[in-house]
N, CA, C and O of each residue as an XYZ file, in Angstrom:
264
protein
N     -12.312     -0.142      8.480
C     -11.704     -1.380      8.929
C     -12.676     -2.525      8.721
O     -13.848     -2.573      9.093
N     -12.098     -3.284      8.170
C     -12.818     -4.629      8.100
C     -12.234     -5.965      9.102
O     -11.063     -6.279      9.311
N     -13.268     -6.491      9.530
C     -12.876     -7.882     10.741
C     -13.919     -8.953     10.117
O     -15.126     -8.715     10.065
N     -13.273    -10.286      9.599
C     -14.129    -11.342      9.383
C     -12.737    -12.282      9.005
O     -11.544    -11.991      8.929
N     -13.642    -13.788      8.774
C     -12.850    -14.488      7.672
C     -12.526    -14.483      6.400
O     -11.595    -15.066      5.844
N     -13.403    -13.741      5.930
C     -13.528    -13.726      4.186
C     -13.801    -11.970      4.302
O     -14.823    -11.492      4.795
N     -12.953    -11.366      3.885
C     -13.225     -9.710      3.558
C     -13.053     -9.530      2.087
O     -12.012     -9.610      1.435
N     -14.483     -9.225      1.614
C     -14.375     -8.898      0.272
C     -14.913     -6.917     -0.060
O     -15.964     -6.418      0.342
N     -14.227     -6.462     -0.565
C     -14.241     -4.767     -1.188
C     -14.096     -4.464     -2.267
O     -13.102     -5.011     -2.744
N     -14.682     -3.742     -3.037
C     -14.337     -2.956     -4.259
C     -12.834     -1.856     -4.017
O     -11.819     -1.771     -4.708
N     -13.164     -1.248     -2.966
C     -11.387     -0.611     -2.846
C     -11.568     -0.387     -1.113
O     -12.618     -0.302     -0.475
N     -10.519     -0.343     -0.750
C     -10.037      0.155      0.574
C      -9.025      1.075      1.036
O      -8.070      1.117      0.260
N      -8.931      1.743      1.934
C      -8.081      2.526      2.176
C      -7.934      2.469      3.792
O      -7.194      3.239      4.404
N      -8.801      1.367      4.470
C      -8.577      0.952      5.829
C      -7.329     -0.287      5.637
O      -6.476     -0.517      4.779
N      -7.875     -1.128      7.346
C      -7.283     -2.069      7.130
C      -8.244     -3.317      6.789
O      -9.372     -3.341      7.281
N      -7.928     -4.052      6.192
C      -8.817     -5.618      6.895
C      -7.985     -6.692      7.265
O      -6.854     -6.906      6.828
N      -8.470     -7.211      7.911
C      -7.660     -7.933      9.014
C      -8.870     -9.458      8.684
O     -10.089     -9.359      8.817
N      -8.458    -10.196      8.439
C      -9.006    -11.731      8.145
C      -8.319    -12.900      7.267
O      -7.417    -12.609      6.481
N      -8.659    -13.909      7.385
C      -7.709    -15.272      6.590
C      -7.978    -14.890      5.054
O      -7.116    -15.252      4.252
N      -8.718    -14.428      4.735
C      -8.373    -13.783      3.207
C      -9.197    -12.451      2.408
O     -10.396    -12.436      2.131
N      -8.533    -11.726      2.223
C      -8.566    -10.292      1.939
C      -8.610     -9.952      0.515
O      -7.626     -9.875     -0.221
N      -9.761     -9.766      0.206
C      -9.888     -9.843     -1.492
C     -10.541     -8.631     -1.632
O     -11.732     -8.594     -1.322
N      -9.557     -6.841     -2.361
C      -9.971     -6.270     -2.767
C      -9.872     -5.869     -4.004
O      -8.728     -5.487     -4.253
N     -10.787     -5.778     -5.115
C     -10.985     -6.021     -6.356
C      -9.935     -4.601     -6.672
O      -8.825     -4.914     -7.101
N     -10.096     -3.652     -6.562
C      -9.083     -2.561     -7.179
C      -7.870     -2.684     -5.682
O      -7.541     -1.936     -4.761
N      -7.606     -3.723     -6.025
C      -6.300     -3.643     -4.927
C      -5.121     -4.586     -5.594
O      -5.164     -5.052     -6.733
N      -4.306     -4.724     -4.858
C      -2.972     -5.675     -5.050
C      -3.774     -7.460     -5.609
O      -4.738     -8.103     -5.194
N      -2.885     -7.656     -6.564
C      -3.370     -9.071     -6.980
C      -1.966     -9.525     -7.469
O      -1.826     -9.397     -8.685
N      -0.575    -10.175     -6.602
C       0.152    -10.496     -7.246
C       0.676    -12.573     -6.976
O       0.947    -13.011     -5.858
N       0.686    -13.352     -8.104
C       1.077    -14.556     -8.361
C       2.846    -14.098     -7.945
O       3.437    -13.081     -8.306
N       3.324    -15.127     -7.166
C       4.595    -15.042     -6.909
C       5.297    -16.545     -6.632
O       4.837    -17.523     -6.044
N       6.247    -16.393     -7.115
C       7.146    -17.916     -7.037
C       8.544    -17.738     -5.848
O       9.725    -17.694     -6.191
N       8.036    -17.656     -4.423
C       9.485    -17.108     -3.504
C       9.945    -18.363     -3.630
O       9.429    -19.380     -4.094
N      11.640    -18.005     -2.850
C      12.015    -19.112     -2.384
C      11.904    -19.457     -0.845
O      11.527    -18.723      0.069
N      12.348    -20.817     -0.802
C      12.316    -21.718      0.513
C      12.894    -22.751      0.497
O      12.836    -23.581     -0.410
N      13.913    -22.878      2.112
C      14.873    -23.872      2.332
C      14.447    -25.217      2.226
O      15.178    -26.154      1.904
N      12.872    -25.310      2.593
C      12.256    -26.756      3.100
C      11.624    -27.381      1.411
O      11.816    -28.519      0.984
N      10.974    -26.430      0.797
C      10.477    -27.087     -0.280
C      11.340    -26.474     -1.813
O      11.936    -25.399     -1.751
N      11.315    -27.243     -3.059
C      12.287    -26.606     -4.137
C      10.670    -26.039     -5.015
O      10.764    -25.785     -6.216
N       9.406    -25.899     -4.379
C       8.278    -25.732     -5.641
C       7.242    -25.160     -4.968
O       6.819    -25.754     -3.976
N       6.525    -23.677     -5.447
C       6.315    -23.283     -4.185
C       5.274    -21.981     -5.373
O       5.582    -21.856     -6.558
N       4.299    -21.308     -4.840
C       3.669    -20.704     -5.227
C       2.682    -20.034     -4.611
O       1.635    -20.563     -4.237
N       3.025    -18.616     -4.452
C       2.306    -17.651     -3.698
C       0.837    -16.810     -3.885
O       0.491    -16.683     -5.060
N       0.281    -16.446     -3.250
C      -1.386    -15.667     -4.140
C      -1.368    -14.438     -3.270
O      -2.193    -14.434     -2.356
N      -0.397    -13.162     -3.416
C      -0.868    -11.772     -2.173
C      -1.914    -11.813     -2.831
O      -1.995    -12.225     -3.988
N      -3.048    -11.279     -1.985
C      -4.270    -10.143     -2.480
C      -4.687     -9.114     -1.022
O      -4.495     -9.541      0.117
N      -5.104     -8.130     -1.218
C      -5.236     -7.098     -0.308
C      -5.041     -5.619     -0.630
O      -5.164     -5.138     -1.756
N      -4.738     -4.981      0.429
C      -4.363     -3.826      0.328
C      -3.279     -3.604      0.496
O      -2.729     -3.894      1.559
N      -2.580     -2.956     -0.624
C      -0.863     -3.166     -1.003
C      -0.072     -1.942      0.536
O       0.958     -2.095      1.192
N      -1.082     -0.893      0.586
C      -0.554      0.211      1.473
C      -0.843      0.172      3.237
O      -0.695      1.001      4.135
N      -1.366     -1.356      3.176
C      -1.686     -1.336      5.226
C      -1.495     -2.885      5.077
O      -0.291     -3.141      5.099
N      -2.229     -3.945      4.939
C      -2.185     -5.340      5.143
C      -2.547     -6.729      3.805
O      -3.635     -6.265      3.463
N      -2.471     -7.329      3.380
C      -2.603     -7.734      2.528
C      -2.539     -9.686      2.862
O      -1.793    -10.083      3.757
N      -3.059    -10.313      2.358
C      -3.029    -12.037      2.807
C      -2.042    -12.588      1.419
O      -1.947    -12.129      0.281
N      -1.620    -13.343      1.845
C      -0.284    -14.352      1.293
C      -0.785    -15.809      1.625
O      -0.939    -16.115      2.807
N      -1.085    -16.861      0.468
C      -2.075    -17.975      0.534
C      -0.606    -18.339     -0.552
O      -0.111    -17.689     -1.473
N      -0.203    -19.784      0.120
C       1.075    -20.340     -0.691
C       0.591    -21.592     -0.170
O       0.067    -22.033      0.853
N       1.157    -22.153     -1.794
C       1.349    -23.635     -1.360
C       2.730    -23.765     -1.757
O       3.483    -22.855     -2.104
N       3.048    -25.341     -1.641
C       4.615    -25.272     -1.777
C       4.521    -27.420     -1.537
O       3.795    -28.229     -0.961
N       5.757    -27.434     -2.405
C       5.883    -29.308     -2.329
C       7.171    -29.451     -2.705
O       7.753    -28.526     -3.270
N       7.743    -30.567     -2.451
C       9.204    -30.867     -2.916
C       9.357    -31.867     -3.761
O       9.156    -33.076     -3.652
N       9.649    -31.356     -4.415
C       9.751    -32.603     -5.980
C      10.929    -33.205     -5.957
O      11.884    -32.701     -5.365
N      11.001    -34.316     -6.574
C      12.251    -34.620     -6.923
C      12.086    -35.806     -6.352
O      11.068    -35.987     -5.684
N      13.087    -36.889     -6.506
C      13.230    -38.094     -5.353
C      13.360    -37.701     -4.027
O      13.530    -36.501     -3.810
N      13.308    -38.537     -3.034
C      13.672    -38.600     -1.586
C      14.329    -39.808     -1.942
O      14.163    -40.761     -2.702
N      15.683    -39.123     -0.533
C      16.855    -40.338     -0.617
C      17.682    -39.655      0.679
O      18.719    -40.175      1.092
């Protein structure tokens, strides 16, 4: 188990638990979800795909306001 802000590993098979979870032979996926509030939006999982993993998104709404 790992506990900090920044958890960095070569592999894991615990958990880590912190604001960002970076294990090099682990999950690394770019993702585009959707959302009601913004139309533009872009996700970063990294972690451990089989216990916990961090989700770092940004997101903006384009277009005019009116």
């Amino acid at each position: 188990m790992q506990l900090g802000l920044i958890n960095i590993a070569d592999t894991s098979e615990g958990y880590s638990i912190g604001l960002i979870n970076i294990v090099v032979k682990g999950m690394h996926r770019l993702v585009s979800p959707p959302n009601e509030v913004t139309n533009t939006n872009v996700a970063f999982k990294t972690g451990n795909k089989k216990k916990l993993y961090s989700i770092l998104e940004v997101g903006m709404r384009a277009g005019r306001q009116g």
